[in-house]
N, CA, C and O atoms as a GROMACS GRO file, in nm:
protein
  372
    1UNK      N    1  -5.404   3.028   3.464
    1UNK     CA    2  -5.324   3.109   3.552
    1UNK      C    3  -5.408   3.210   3.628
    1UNK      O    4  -5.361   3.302   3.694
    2UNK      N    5  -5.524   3.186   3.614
    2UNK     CA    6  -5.676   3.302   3.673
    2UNK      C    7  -5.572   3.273   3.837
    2UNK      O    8  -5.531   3.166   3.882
    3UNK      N    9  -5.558   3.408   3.888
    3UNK     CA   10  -5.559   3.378   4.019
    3UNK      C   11  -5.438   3.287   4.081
    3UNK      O   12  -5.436   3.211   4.178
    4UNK      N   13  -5.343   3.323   3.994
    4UNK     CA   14  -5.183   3.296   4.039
    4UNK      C   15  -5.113   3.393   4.031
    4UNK      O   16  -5.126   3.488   3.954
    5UNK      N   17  -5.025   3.374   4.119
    5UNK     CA   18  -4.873   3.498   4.040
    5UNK      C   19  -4.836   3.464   3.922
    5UNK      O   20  -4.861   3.362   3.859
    6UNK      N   21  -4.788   3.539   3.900
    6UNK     CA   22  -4.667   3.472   3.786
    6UNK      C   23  -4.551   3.522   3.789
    6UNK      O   24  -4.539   3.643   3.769
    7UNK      N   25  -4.447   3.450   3.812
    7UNK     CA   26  -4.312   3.472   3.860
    7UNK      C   27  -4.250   3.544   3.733
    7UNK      O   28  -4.286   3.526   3.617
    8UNK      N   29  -4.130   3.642   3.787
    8UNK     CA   30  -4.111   3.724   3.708
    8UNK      C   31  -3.968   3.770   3.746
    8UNK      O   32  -3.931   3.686   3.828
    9UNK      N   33  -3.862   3.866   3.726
    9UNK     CA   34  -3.719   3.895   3.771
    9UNK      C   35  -3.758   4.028   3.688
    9UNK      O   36  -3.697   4.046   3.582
   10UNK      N   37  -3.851   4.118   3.726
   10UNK     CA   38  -3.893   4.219   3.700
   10UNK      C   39  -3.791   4.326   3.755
   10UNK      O   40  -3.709   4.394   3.694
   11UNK      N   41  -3.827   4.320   3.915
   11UNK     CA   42  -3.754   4.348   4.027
   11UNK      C   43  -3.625   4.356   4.001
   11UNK      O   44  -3.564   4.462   3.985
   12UNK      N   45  -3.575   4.235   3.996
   12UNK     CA   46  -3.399   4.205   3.976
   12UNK      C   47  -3.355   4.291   3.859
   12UNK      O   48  -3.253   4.358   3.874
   13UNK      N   49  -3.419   4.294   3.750
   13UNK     CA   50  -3.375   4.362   3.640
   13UNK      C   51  -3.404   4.525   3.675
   13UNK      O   52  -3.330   4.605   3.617
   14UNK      N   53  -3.508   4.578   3.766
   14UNK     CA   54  -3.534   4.735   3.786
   14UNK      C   55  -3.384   4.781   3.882
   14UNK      O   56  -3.309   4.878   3.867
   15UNK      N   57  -3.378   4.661   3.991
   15UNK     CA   58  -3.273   4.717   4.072
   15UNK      C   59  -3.178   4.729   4.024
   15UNK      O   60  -3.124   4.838   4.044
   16UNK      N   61  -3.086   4.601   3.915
   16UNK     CA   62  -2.996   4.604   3.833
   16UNK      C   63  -2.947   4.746   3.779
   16UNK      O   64  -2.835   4.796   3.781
   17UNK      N   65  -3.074   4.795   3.728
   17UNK     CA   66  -3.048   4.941   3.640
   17UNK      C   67  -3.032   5.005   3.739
   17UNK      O   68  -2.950   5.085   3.694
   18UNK      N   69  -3.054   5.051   3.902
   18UNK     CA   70  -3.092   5.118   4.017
   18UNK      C   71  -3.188   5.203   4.004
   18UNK      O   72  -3.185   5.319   4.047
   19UNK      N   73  -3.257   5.164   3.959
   19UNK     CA   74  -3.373   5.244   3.992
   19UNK      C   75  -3.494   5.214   4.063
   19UNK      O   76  -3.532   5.097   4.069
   20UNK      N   77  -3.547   5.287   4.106
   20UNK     CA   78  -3.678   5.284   4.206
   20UNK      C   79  -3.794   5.299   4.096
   20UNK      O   80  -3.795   5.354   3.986
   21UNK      N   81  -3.906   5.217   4.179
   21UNK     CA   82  -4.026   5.172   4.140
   21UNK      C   83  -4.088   5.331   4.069
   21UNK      O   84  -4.158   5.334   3.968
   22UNK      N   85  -4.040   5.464   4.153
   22UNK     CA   86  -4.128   5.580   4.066
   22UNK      C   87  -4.041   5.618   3.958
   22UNK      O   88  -4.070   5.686   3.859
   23UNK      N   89  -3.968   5.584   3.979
   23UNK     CA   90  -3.876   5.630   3.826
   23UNK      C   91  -3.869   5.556   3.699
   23UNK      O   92  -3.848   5.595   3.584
   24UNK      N   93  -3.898   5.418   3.756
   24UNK     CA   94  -3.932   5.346   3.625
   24UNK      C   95  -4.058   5.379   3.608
   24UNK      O   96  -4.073   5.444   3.504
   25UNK      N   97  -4.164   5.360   3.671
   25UNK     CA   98  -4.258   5.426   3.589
   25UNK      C   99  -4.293   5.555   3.519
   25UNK      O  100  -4.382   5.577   3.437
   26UNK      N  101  -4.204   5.635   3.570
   26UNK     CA  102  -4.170   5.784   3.482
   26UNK      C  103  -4.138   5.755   3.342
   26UNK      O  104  -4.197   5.798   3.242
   27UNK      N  105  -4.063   5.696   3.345
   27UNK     CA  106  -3.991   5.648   3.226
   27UNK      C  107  -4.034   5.590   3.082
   27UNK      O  108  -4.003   5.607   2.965
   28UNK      N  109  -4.132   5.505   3.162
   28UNK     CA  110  -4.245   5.414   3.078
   28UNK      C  111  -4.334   5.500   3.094
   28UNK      O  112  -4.410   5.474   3.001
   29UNK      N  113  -4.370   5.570   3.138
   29UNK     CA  114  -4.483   5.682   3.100
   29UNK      C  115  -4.639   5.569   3.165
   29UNK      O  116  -4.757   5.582   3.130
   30UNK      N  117  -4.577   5.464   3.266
   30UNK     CA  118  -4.737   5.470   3.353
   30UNK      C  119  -4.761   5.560   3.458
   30UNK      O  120  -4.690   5.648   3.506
   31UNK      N  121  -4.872   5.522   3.487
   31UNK     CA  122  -4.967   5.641   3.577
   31UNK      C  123  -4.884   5.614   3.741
   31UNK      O  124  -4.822   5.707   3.791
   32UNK      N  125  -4.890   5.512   3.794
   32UNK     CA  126  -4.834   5.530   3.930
   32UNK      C  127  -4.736   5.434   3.949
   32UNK      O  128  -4.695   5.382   3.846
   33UNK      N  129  -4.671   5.382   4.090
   33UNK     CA  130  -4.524   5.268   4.139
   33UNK      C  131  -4.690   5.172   4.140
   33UNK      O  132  -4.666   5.058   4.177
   34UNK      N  133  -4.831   5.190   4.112
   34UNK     CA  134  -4.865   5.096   4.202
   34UNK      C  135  -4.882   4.959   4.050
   34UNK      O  136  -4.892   4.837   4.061
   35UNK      N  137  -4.879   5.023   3.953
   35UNK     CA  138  -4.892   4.917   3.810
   35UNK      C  139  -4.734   4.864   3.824
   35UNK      O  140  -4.726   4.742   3.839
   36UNK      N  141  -4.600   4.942   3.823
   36UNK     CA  142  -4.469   4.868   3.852
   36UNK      C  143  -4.488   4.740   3.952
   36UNK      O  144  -4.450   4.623   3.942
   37UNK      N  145  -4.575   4.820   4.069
   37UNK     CA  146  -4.557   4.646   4.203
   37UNK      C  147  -4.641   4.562   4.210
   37UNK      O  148  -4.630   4.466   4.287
   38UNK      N  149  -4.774   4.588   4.106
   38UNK     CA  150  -4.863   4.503   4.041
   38UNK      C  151  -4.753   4.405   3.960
   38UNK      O  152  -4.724   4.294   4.006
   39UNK      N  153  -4.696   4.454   3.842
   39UNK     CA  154  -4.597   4.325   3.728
   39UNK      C  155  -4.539   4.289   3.842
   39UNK      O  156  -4.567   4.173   3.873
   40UNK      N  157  -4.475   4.338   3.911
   40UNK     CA  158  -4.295   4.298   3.959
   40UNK      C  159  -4.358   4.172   4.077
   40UNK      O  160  -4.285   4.084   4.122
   41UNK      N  161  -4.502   4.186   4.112
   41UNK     CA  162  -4.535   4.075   4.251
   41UNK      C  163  -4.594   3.964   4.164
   41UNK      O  164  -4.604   3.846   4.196
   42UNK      N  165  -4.632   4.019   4.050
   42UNK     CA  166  -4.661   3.876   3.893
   42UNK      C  167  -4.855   3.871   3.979
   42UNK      O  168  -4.899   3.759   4.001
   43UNK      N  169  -4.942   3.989   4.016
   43UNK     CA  170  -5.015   4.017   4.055
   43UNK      C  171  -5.118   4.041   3.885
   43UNK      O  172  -5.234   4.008   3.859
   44UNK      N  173  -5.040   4.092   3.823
   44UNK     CA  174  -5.110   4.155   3.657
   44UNK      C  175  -5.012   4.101   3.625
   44UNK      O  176  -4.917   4.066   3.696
   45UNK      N  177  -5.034   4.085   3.470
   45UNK     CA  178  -4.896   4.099   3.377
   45UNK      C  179  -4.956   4.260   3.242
   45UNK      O  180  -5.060   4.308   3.200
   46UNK      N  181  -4.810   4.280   3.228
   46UNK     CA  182  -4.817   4.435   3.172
   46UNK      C  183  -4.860   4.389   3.040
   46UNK      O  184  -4.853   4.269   3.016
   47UNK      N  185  -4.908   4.482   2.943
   47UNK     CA  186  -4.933   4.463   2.832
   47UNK      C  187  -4.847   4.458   2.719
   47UNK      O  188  -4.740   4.515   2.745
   48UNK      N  189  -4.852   4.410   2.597
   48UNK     CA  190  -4.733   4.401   2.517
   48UNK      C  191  -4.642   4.481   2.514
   48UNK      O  192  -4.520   4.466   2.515
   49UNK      N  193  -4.722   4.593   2.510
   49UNK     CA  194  -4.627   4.750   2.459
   49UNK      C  195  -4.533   4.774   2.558
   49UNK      O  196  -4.412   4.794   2.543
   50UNK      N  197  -4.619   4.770   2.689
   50UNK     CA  198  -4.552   4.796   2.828
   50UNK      C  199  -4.450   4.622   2.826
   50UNK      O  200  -4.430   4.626   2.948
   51UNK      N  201  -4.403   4.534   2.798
   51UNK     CA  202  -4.339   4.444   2.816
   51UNK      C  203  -4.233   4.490   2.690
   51UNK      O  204  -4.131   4.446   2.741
   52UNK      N  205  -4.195   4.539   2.580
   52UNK     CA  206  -4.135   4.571   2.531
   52UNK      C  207  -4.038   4.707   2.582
   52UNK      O  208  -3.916   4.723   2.570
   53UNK      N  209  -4.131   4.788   2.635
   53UNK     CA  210  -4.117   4.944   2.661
   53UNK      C  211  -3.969   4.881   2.829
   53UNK      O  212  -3.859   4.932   2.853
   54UNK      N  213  -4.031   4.775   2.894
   54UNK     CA  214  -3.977   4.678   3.020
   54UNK      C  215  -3.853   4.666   2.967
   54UNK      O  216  -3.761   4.732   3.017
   55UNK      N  217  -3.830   4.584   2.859
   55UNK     CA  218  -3.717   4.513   2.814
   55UNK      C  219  -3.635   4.604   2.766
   55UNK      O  220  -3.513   4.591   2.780
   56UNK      N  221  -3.682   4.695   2.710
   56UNK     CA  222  -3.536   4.781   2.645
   56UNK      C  223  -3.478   4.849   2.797
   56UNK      O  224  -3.362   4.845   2.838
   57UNK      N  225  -3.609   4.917   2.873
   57UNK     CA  226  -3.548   4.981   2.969
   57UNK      C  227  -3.446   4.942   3.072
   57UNK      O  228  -3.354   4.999   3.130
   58UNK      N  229  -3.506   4.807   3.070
   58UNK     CA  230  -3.403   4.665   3.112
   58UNK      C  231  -3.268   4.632   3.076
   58UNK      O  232  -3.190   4.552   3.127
   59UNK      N  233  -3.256   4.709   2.977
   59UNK     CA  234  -3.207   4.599   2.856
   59UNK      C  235  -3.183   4.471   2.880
   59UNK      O  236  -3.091   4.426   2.947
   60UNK      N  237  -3.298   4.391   2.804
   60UNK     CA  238  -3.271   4.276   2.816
   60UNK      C  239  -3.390   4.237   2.707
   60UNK      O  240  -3.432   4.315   2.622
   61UNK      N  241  -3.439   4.096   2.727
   61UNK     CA  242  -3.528   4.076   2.612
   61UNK      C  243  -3.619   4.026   2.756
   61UNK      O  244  -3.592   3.996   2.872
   62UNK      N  245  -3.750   4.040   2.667
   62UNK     CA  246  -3.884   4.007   2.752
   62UNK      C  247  -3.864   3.862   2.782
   62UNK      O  248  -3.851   3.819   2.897
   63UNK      N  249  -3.862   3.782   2.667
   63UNK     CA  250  -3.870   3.634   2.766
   63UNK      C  251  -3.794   3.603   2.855
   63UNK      O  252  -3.822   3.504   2.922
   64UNK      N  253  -3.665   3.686   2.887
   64UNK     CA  254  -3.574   3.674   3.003
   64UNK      C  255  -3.635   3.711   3.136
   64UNK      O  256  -3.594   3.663   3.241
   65UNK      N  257  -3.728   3.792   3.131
   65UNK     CA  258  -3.799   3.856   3.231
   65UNK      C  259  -3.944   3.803   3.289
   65UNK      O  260  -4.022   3.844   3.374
   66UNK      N  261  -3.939   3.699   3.205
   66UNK     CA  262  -4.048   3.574   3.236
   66UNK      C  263  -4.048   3.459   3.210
   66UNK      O  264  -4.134   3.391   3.155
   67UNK      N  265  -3.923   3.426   3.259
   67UNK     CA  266  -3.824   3.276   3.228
   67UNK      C  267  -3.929   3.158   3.259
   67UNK      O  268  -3.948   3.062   3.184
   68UNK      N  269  -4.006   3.183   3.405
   68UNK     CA  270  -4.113   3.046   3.413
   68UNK      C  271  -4.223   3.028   3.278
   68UNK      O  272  -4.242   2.931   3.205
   69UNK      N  273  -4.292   3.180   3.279
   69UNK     CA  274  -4.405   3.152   3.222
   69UNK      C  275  -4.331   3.175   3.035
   69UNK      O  276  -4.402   3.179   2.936
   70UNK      N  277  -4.245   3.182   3.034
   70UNK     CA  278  -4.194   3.131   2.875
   70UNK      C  279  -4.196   3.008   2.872
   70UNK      O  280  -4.259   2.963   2.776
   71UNK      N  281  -4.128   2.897   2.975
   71UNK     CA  282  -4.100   2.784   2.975
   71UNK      C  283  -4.223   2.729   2.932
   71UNK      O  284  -4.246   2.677   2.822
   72UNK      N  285  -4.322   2.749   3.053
   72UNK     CA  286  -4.468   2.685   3.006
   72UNK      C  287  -4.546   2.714   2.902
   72UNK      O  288  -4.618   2.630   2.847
   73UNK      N  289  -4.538   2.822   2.872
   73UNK     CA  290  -4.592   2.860   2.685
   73UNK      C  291  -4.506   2.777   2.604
   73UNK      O  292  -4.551   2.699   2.520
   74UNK      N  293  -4.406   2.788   2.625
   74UNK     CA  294  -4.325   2.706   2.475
   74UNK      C  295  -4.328   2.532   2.498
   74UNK      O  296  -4.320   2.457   2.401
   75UNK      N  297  -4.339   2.487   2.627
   75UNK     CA  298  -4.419   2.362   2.605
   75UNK      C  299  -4.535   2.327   2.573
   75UNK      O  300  -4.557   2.229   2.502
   76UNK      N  301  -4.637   2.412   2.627
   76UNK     CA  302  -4.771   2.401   2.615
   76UNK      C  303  -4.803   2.373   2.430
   76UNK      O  304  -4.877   2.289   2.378
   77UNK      N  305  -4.698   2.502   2.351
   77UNK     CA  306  -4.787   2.527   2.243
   77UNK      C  307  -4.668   2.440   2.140
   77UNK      O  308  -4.697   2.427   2.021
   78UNK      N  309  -4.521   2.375   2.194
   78UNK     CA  310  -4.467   2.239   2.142
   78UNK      C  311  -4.553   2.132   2.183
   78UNK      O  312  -4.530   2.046   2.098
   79UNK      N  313  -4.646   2.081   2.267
   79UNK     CA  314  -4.747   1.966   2.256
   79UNK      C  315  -4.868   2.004   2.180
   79UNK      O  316  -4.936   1.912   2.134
   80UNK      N  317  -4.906   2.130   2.160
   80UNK     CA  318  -5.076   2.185   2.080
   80UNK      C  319  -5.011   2.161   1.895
   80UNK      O  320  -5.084   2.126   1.803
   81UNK      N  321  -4.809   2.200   1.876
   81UNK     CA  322  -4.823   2.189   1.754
   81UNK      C  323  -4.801   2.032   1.678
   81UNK      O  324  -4.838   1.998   1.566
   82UNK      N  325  -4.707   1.929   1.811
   82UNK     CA  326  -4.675   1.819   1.732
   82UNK      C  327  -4.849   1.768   1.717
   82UNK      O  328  -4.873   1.722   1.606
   83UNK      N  329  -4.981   1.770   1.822
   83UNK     CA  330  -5.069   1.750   1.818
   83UNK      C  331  -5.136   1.763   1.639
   83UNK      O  332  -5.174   1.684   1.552
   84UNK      N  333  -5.121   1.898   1.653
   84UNK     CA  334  -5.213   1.961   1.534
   84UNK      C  335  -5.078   1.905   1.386
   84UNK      O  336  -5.106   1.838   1.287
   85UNK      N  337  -4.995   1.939   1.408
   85UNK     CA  338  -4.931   1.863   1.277
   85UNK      C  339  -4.882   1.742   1.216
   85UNK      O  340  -4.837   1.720   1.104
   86UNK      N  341  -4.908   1.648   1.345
   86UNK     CA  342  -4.847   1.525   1.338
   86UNK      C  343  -4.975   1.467   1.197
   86UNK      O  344  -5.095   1.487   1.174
   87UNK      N  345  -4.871   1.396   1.137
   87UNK     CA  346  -4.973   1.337   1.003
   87UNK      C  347  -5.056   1.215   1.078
   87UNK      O  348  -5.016   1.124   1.150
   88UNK      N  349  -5.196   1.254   1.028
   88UNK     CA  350  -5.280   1.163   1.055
   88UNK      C  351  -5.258   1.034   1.065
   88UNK      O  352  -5.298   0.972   1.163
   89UNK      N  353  -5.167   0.954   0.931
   89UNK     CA  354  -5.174   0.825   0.961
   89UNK      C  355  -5.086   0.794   1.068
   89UNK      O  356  -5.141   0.719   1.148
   90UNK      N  357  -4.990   0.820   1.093
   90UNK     CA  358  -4.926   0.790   1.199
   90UNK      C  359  -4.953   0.791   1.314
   90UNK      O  360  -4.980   0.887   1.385
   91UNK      N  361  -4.945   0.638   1.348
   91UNK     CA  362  -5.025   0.629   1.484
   91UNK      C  363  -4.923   0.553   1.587
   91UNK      O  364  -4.886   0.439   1.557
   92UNK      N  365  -4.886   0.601   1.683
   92UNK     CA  366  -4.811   0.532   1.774
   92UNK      C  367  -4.855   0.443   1.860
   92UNK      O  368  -4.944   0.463   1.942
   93UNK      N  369  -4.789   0.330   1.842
   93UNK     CA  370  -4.791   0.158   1.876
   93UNK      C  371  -4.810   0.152   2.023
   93UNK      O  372  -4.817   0.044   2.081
   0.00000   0.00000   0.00000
């Protein structure tokens, strides 16, 4: 993902609450609107704390707020586990 967006309903969920880009970051206690329009353009993604600190303020849950890039993690790492756990002998025909 070096050097993609990553789609996000960051936005949708800040306006939802009505609030503006400096007030949510008041809130969350970052430094400027310019880390809010960094996540919300999927330019960075925020750090755990700050994706939790997102979701309540949201209320909502974090993977709702990154519906694409959940999708592709939870496939990615459903093909890395049938990979890694599938029993050896079994070998498909």
């Amino acid at each position: 993902m070096i050097n993609q967006r990553i789609p996000n309903l960051l936005r949708r969920y800040r306006k939802a609450r009505g609030l503006n880009q400096k007030q949510a970051a008041r809130i969350l206690g970052v430094g400027s609107t310019s880390m809010i329009s960094r996540w919300e353009k999927g330019t960075s993604l925020p750090n755990a704390l700050n994706v939790f600190k997102l979701a309540a303020l949201y209320r909502t849950m974090a993977d709702a707020m990154f519906p694409n890039l959940t999708r592709m993690l939870r496939e990615k790492l459903l093909k890395r586990e049938e990979e890694i756990l599938r029993p050896k002998y079994a070998k498909t025909s």
